[in-house]
C-alpha positions in Angstrom: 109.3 112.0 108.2 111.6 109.2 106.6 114.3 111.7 106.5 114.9 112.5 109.8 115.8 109.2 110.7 117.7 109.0 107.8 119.8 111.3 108.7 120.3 108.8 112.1 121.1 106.3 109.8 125.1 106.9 111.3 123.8 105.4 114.4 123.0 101.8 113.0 120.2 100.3 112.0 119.3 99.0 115.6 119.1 102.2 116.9 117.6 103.7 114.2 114.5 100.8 114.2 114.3 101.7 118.5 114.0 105.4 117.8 111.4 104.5 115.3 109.3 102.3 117.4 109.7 104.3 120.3 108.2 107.4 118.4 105.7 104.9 117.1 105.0 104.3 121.3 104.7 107.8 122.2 102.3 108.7 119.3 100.0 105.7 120.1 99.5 106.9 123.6 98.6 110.3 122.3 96.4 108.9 119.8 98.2 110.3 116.9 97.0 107.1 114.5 98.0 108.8 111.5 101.3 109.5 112.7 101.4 105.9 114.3 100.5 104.8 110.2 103.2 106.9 108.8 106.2 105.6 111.3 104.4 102.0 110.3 105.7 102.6 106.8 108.8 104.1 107.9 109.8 100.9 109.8 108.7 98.6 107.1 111.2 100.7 104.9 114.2 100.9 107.0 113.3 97.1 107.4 114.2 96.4 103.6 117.9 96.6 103.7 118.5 97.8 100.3 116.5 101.2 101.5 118.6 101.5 104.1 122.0 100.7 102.6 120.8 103.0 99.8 121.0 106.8 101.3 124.4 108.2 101.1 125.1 111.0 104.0 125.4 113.2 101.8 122.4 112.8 100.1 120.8 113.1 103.9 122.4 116.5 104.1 121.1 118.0 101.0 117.2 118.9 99.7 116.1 115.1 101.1 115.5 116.8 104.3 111.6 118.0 103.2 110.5 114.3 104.1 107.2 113.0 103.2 
């Protein structure tokens, strides 16, 4: 899951937290909790700057893309 917005990560790190918490909106209101749980962790991560900063493009474009 972490990957795909990884792969975002071109956007900025605004956009990337809004596309996050958005997703984290839409699963809510379908009662996806798990999925709400897993985009939790996601936006704790992309919160920590060295996670960001740490994910070259190319490493997005390569076996990274399985995700958790």
């Amino acid at each position: 899951m972490v990957a795909a917005y990884r792969a975002n990560r071109f956007r900025g790190r605004v956009e990337v937290r809004e596309m996050i918490l958005e997703d984290m909106r839409r699963f809510s209101e379908l009662g996806a909790w798990t999925y709400v749980d897993d985009l939790t962790k996601a936006l704790f991560m992309f919160d920590d700057e060295e996670f960001f900063a740490s994910c070259p493009e190319s490493a997005v474009l390569g076996s990274d893309l399985v995700g958790n």
